[in-house]
Backbone of each chain as ProteinMPNN parsed JSONL, in Angstrom:
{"seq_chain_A": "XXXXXXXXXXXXXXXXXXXXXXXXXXXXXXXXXXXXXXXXXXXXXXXXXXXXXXXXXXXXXXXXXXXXXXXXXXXXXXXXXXXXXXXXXXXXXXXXXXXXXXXXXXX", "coords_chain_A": {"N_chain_A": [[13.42, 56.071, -9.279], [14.5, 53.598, -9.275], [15.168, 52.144, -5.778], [16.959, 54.011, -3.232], [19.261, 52.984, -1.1], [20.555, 52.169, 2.084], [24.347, 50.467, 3.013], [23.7, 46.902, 3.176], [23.562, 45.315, 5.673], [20.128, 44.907, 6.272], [16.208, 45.291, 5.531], [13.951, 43.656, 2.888], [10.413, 43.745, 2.215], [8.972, 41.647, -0.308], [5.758, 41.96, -1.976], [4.279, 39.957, -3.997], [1.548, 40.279, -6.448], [-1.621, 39.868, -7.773], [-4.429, 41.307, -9.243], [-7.916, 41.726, -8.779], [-10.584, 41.66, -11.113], [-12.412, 43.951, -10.036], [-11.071, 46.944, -9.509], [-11.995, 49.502, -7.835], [-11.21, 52.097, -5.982], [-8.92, 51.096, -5.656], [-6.576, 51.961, -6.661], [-6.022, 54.245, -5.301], [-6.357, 54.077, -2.608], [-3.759, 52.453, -2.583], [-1.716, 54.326, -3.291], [-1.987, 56.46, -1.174], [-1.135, 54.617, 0.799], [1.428, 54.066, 0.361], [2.091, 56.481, 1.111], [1.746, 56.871, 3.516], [3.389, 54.876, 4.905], [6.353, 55.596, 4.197], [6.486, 57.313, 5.944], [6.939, 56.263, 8.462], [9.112, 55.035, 10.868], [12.245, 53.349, 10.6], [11.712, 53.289, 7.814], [13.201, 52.863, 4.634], [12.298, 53.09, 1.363], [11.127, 52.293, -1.825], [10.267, 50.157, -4.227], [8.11, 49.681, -7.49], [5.985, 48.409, -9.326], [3.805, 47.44, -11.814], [2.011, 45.628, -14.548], [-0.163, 44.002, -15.471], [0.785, 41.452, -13.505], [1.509, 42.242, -10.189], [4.354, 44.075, -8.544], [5.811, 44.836, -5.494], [8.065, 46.143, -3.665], [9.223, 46.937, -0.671], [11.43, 48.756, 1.4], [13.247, 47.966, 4.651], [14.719, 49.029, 8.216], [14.699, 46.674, 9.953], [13.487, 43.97, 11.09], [11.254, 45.156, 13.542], [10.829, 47.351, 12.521], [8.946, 46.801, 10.091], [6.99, 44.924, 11.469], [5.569, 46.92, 12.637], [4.772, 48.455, 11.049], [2.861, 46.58, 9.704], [1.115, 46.955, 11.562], [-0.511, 49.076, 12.254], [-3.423, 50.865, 12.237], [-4.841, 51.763, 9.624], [-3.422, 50.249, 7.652], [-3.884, 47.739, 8.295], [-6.616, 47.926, 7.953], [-6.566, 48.745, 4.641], [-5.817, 46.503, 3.954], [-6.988, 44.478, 4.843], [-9.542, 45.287, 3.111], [-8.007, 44.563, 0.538], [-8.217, 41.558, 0.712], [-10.807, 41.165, 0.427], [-11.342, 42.991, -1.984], [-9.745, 43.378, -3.686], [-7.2, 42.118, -4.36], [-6.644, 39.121, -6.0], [-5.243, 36.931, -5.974], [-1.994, 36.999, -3.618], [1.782, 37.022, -2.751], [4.025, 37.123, -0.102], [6.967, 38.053, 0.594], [9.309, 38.028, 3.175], [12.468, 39.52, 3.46], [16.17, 39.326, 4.182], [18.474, 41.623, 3.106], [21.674, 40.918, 2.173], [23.706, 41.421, 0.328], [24.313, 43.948, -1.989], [24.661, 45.425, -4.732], [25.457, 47.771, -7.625], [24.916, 49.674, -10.722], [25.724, 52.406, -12.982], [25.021, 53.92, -16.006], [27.737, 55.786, -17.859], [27.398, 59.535, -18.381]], "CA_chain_A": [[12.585, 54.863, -9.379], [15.344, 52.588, -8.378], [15.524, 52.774, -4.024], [18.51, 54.381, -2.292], [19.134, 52.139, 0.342], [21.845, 51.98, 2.87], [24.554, 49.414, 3.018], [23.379, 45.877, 3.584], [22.27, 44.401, 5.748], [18.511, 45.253, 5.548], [14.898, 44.268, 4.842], [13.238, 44.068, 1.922], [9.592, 43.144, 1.854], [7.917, 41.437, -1.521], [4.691, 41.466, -2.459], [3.629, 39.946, -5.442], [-0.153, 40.009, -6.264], [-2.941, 39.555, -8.756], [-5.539, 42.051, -9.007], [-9.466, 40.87, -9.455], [-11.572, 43.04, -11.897], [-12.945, 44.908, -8.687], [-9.936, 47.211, -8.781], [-12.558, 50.791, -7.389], [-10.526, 52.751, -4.859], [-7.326, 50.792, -5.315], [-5.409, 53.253, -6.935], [-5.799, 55.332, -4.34], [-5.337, 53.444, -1.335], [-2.299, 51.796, -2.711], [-1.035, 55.57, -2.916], [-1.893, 56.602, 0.489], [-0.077, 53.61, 2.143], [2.991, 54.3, -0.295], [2.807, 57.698, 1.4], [2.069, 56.351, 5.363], [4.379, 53.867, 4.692], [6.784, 56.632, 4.121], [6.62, 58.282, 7.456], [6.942, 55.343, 9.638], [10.078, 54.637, 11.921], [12.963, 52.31, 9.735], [11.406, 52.817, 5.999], [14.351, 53.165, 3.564], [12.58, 53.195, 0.655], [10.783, 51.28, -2.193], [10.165, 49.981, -5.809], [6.924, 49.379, -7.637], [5.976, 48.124, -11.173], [2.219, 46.689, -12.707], [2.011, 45.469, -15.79], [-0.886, 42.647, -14.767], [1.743, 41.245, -12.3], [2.174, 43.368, -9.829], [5.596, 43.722, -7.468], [6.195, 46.594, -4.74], [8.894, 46.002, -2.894], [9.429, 47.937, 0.501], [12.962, 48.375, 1.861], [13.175, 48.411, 6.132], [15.465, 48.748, 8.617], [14.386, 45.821, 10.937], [12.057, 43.331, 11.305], [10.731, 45.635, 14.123], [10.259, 48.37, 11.602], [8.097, 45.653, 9.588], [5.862, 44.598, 12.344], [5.256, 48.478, 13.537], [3.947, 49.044, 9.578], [2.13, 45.94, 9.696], [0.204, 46.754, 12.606], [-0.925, 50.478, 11.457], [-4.74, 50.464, 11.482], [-4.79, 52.506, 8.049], [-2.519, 49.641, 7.219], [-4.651, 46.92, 8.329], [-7.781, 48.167, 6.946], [-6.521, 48.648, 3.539], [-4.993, 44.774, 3.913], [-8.923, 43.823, 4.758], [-10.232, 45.656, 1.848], [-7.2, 43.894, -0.407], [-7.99, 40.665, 0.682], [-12.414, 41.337, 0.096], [-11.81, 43.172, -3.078], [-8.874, 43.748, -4.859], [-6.341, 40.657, -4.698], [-7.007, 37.531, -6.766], [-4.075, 36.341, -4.911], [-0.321, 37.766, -3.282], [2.437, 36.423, -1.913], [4.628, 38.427, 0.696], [8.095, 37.332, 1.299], [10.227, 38.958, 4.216], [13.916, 39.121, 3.304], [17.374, 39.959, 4.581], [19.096, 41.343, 2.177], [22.629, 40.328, 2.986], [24.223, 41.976, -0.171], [24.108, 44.594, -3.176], [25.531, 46.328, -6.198], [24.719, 48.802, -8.321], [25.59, 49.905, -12.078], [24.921, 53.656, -13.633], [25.836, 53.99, -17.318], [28.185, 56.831, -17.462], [26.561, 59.916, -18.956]], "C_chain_A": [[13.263, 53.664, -8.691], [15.417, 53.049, -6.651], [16.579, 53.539, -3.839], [18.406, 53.946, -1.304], [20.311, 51.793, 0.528], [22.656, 50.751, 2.591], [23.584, 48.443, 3.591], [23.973, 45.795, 5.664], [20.899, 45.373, 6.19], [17.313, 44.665, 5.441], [14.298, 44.972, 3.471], [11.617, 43.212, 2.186], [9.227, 42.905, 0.502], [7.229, 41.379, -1.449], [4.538, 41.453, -3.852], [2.291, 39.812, -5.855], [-0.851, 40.279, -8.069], [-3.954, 40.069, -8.776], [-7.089, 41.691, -9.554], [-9.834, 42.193, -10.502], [-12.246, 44.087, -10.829], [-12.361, 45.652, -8.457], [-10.548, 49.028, -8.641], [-11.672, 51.044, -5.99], [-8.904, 52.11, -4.59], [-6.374, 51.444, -5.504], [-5.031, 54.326, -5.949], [-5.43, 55.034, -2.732], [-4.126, 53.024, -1.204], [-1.851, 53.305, -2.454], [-1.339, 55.689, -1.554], [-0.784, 55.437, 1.091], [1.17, 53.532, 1.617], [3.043, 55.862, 0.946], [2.77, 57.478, 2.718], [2.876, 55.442, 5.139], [6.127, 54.52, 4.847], [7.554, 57.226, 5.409], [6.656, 57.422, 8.504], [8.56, 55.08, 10.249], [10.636, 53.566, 11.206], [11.845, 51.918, 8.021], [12.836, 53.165, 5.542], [13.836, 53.313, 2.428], [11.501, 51.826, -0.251], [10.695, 51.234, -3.831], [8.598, 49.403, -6.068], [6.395, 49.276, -8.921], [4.633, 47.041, -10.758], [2.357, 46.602, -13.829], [1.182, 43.957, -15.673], [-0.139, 42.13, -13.641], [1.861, 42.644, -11.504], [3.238, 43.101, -8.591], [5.819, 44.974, -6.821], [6.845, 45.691, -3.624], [9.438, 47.173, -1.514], [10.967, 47.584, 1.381], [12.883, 48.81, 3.498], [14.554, 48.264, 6.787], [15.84, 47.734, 9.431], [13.134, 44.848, 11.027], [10.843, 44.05, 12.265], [9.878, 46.456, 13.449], [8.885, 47.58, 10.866], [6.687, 45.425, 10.152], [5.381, 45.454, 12.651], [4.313, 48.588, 11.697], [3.086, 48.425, 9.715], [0.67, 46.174, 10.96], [-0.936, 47.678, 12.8], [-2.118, 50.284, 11.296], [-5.298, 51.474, 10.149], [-4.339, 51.263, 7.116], [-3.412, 48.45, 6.846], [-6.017, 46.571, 7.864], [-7.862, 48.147, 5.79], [-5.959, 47.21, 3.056], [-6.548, 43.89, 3.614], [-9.639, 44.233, 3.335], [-9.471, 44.618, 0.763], [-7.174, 42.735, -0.424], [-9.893, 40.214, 0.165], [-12.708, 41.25, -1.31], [-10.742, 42.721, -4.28], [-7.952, 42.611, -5.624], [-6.873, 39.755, -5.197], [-6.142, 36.516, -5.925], [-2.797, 37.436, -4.544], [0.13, 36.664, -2.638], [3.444, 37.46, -1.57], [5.597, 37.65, 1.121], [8.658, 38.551, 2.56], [11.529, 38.3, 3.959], [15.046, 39.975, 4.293], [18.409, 40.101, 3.534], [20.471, 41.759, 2.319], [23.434, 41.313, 1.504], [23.624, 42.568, -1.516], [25.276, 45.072, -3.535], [24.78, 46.805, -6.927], [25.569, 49.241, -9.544], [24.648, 51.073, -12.638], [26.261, 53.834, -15.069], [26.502, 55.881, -16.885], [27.495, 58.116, -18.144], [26.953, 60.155, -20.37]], "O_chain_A": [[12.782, 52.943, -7.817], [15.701, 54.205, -6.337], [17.206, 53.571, -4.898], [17.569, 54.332, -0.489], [21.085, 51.29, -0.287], [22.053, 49.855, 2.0], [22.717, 48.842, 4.368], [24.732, 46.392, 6.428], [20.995, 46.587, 6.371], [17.307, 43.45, 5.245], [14.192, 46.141, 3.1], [11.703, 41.995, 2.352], [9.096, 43.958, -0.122], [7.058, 40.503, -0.601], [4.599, 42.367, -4.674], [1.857, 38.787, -5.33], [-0.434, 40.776, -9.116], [-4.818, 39.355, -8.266], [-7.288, 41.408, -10.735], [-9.394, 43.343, -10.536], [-12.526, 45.192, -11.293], [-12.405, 45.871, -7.246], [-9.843, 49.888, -9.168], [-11.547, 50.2, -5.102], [-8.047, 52.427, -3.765], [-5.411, 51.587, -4.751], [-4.028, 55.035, -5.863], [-4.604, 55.528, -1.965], [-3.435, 53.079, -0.187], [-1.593, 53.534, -1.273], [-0.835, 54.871, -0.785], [0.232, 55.651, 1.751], [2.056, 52.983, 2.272], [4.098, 56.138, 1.517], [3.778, 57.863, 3.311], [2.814, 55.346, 6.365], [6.972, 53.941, 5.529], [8.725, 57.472, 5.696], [6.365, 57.911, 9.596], [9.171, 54.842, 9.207], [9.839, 52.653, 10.99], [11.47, 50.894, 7.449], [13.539, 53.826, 6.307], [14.731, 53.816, 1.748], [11.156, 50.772, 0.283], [11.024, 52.177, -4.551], [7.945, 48.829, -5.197], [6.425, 50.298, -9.606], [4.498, 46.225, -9.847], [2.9, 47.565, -14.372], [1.804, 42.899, -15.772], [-0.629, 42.525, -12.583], [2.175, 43.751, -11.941], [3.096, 42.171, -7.796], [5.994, 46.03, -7.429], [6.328, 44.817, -2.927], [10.055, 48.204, -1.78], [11.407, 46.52, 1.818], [12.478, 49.952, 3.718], [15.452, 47.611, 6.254], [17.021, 47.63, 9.76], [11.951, 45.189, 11.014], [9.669, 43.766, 12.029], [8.652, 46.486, 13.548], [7.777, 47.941, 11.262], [5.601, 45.625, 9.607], [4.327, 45.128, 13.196], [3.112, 48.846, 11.624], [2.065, 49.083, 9.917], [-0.416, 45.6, 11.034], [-2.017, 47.374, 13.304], [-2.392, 49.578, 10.326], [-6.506, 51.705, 10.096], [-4.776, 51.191, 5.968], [-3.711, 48.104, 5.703], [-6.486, 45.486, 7.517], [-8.904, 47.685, 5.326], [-5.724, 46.932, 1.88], [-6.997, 43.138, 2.749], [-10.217, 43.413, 2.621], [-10.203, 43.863, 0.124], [-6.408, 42.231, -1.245], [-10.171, 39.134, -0.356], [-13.45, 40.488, -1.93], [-10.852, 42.045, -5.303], [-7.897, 42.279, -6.808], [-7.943, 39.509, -4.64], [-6.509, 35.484, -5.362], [-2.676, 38.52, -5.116], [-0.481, 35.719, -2.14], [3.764, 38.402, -2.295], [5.392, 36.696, 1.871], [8.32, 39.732, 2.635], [11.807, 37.109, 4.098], [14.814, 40.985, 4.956], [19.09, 39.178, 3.088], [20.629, 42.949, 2.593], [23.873, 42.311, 2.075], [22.714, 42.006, -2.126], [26.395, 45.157, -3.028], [23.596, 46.491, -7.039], [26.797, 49.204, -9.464], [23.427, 51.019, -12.785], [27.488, 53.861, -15.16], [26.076, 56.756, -16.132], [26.59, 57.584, -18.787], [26.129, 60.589, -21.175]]}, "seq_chain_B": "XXXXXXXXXXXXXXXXXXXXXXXXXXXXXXXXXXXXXXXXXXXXXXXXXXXXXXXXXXXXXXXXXXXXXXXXXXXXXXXXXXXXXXXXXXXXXXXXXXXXXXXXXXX", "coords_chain_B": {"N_chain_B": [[1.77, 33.016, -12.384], [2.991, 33.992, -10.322], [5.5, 33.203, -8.411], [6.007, 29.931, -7.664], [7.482, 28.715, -4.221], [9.429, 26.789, -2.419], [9.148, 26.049, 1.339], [10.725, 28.594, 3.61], [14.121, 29.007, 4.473], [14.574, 30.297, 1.763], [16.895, 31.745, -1.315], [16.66, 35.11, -2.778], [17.078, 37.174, -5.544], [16.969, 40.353, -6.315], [16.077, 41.998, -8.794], [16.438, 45.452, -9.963], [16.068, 47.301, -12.636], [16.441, 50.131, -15.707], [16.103, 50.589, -18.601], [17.941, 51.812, -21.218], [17.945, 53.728, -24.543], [18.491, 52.047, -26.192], [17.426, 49.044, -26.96], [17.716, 46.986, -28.529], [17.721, 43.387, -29.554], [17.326, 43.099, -26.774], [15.075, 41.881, -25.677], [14.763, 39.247, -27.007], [17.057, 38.255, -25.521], [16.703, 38.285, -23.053], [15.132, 36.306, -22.667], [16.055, 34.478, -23.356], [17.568, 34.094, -21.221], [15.756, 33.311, -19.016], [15.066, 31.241, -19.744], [17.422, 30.313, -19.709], [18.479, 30.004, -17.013], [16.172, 28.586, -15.303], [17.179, 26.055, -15.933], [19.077, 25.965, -14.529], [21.301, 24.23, -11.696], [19.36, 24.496, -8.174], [17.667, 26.467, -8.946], [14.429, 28.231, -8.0], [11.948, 29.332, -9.057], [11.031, 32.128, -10.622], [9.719, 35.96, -11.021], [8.6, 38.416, -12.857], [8.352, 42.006, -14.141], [7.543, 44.485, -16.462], [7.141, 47.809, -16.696], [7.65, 50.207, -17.743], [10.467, 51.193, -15.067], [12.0, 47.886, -14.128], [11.365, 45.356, -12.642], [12.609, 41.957, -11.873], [12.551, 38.884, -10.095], [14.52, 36.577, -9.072], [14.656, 33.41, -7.331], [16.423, 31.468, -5.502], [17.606, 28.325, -4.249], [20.111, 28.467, -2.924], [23.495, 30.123, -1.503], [25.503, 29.534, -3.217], [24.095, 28.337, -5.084], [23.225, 30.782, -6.945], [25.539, 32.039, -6.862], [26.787, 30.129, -8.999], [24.923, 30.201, -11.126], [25.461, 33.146, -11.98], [28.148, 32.939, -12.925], [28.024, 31.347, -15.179], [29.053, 31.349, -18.448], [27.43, 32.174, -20.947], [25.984, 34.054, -19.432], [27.571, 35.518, -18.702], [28.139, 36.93, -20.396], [25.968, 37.934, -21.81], [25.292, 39.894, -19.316], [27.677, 41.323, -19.843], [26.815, 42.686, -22.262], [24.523, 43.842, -21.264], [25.216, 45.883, -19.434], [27.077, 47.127, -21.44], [25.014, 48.674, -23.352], [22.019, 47.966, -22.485], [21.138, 48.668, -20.557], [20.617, 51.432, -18.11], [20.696, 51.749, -15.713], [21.166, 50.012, -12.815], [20.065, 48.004, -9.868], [21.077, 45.538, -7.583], [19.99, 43.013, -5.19], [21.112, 40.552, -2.832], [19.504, 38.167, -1.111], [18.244, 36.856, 1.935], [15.328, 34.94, 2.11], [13.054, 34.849, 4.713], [10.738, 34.632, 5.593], [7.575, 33.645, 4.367], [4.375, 34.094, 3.339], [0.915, 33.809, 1.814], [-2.016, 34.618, -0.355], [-5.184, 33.486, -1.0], [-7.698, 34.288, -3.139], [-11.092, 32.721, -2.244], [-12.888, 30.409, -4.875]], "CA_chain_B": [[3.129, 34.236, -12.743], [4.053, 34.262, -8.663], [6.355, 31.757, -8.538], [5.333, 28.649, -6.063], [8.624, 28.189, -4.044], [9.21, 26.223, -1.405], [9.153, 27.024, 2.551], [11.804, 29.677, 3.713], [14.997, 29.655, 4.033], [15.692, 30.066, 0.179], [17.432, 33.263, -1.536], [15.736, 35.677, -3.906], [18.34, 38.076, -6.222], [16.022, 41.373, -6.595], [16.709, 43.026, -9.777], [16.007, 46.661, -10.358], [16.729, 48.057, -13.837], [15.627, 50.871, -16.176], [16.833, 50.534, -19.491], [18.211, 52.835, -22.335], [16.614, 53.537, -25.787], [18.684, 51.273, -27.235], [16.882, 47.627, -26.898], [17.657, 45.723, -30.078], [17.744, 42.776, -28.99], [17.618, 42.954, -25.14], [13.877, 41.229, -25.084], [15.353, 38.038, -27.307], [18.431, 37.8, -24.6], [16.302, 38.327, -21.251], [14.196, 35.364, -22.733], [17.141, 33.415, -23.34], [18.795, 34.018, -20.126], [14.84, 33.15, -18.349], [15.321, 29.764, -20.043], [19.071, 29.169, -19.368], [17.908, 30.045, -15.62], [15.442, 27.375, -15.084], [17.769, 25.099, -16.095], [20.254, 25.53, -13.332], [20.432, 23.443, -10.037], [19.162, 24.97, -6.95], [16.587, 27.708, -9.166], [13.583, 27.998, -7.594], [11.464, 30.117, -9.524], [11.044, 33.603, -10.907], [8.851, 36.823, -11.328], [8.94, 39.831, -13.714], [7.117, 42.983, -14.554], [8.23, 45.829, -16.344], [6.557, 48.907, -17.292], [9.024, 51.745, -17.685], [11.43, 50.409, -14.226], [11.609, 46.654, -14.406], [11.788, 44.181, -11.515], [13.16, 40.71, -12.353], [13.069, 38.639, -8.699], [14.711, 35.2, -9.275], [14.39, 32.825, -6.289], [17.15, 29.973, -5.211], [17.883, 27.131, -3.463], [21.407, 28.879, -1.52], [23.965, 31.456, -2.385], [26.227, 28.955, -4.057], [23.786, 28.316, -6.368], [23.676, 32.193, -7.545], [27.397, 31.96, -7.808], [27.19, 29.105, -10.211], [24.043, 30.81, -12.369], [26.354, 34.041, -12.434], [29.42, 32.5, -13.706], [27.285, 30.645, -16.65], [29.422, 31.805, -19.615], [26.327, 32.965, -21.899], [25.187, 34.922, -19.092], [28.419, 36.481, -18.282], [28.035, 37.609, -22.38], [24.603, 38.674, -21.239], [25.61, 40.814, -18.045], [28.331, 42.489, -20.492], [25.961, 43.274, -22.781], [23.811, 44.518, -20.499], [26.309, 47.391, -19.104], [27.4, 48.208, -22.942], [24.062, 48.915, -24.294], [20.757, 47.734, -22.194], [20.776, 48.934, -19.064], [20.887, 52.915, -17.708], [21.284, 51.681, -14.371], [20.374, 48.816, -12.137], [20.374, 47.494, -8.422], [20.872, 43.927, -7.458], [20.311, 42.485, -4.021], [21.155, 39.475, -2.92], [18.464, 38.47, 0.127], [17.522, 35.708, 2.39], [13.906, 34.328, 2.425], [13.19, 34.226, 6.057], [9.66, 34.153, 6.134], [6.772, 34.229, 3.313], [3.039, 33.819, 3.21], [0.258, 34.478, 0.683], [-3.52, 34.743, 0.122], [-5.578, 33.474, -2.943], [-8.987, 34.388, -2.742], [-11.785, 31.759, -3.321], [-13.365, 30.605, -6.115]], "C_chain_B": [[3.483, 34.805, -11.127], [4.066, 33.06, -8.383], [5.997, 30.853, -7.012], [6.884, 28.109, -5.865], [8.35, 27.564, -2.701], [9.323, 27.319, -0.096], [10.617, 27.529, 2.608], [12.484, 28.558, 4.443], [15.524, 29.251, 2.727], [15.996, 31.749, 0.211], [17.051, 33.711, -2.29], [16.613, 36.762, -4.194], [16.817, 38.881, -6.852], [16.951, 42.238, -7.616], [16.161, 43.916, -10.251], [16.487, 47.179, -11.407], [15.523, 49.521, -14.617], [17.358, 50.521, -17.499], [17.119, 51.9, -20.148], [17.513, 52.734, -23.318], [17.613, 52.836, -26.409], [18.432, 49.68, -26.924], [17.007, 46.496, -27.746], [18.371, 44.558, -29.216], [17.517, 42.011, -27.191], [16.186, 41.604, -24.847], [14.189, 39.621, -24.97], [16.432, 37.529, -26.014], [17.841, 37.804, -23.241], [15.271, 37.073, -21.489], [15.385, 34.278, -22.926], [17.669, 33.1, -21.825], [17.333, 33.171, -18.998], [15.417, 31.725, -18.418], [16.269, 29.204, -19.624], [18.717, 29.411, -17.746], [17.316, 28.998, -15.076], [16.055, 26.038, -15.351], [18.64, 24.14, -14.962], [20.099, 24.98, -12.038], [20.727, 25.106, -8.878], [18.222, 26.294, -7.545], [15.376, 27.308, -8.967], [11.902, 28.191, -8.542], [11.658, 31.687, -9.811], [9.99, 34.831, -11.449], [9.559, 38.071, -11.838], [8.254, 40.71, -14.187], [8.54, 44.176, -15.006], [7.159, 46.757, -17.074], [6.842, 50.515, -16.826], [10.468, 50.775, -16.715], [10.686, 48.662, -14.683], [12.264, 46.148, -13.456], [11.789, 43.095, -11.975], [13.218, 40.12, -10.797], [13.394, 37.257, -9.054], [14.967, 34.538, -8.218], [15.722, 30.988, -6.302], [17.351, 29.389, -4.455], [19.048, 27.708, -2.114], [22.033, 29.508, -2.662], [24.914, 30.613, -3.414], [25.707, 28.661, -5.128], [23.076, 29.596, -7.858], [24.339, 32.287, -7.727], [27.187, 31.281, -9.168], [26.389, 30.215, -11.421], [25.113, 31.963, -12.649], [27.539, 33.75, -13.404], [29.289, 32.015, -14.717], [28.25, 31.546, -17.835], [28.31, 32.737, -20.63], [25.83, 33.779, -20.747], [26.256, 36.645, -18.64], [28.316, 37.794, -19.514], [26.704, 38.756, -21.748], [24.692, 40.346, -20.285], [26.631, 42.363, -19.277], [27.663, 43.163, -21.756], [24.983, 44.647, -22.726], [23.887, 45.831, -20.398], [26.245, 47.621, -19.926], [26.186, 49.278, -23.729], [22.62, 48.827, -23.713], [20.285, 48.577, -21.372], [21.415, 51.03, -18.928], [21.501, 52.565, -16.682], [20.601, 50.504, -13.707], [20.467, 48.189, -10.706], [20.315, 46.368, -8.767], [21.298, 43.508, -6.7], [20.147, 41.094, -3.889], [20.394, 38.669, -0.852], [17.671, 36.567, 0.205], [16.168, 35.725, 2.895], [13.811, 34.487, 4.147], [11.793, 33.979, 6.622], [8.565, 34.449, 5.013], [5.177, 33.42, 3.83], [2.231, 34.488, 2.442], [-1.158, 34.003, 0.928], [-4.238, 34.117, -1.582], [-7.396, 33.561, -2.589], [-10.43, 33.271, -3.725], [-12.927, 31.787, -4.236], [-14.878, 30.913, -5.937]], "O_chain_B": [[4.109, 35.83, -10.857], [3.235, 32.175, -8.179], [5.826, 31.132, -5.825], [7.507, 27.428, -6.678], [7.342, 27.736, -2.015], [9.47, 28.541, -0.096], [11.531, 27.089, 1.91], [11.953, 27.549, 4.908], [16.382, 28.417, 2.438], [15.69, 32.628, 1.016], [16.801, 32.854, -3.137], [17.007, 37.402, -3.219], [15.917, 38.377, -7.523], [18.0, 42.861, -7.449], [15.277, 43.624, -11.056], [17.596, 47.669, -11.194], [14.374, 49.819, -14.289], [18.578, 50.363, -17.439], [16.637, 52.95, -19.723], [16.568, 51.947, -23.367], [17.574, 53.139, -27.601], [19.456, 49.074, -26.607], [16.515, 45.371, -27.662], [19.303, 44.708, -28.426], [17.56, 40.875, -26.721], [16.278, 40.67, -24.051], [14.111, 38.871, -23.996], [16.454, 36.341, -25.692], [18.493, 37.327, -22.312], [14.557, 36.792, -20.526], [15.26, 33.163, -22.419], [18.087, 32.015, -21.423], [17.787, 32.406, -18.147], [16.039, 31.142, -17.529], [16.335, 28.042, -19.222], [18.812, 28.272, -17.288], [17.999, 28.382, -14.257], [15.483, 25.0, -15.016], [18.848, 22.971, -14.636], [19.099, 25.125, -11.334], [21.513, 26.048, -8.775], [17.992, 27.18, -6.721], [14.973, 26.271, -9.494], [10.999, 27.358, -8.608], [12.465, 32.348, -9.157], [9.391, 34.501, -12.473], [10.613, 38.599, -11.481], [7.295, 40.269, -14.82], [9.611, 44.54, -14.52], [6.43, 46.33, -17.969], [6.476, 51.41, -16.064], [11.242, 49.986, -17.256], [9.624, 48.308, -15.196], [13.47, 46.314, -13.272], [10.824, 42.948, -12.725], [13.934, 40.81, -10.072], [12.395, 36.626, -9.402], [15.921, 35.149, -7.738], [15.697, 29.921, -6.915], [17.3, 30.062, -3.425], [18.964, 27.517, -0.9], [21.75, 29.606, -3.856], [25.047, 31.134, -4.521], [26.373, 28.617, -6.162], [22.694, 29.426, -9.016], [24.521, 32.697, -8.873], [27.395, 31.827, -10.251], [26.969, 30.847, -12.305], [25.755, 31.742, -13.676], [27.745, 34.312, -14.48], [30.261, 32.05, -15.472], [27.83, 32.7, -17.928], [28.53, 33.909, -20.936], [24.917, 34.464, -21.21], [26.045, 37.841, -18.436], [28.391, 39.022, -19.477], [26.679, 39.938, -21.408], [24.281, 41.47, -20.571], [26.438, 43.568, -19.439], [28.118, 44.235, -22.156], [24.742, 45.661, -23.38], [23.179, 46.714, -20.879], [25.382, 48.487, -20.076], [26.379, 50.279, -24.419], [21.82, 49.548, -24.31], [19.197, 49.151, -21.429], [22.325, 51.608, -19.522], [22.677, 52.878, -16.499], [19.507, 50.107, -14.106], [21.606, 47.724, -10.69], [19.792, 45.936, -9.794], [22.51, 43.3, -6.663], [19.34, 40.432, -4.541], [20.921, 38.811, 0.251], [17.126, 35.727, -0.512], [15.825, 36.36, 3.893], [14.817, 34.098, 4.74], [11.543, 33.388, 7.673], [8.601, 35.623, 4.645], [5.035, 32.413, 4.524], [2.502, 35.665, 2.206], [-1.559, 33.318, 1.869], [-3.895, 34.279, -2.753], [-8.042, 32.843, -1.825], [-10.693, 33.089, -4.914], [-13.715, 32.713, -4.426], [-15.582, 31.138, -6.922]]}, "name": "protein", "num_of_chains": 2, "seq": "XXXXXXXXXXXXXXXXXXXXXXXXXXXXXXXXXXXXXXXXXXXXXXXXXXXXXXXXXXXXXXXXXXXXXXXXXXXXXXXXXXXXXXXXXXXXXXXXXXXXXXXXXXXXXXXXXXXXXXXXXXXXXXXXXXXXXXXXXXXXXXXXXXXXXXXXXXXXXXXXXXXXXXXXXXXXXXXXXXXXXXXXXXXXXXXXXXXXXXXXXXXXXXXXXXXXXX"}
């Protein structure tokens, strides 16, 4: 559930979003583009939690990588639908994430 | 509940956890630590969801002012807590803003 993602440095995309009551076929598109998302050129990897808020974080290797997902007409279509039906609102940061750490209880 | 920060370049500390079954207390102390958070200079805002994994993304001003929040005495308590008893395992990147935009759909 947690990523595995290479040393730093890195991208992470955020989205945070707000889903309307309209939420027919979202479940399933969101899957699909978790799984093309997947198979694209610099993914590393991602995290993803709802609980009304929702946060899915996508880990890349490049801003290039980024713009090549973004551009995806599977990608772009399900962006159009998410901005018609599903979203109430989002916000999408683009980061560099410059450092990590990590902690596993022992067993 | 998606935090209104200013324009980029700020820093956002992405926290990935999954806890253990032992929680007594953890909810009381991650509401404490929200509060002693907002307190500190240079915090921007913050977003959280958990259901099962739990993302925590807290948003700041610059990295010096993540040093300072870290070093907070009650949070250091917190952090060691954390490890002893809360936490299974957890990531935590430390990532520059470099570009964000969002959508709110109208009324």
């Amino acid at each position: 559930m947690i990523a595995s993602t290479p040393k730093p440095p890195y991208y992470a995309v955020i989205f945070t979003n707000e889903l309307t009551s309209d939420t027919d076929g979202y479940e399933l598109t969101a899957e699909q583009m978790v799984s093309m998302a997947e198979l694209q050129p610099g993914y590393l990897g991602h995290e993803s939690v709802r609980n009304g808020l929702g946060i899915t974080i996508s880990y890349w290797e490049s801003l290039e990588a980024i713009r090549h997902w973004k551009s995806i007409t599977e990608h772009q279509l399900a962006q159009e639908l998410g901005r018609s039906r599903w979203y109430q609102r989002y916000k999408t940061r683009i980061c560099l994430v410059e450092r990590d750490y990590g902690f596993e209880k022992e067993p």
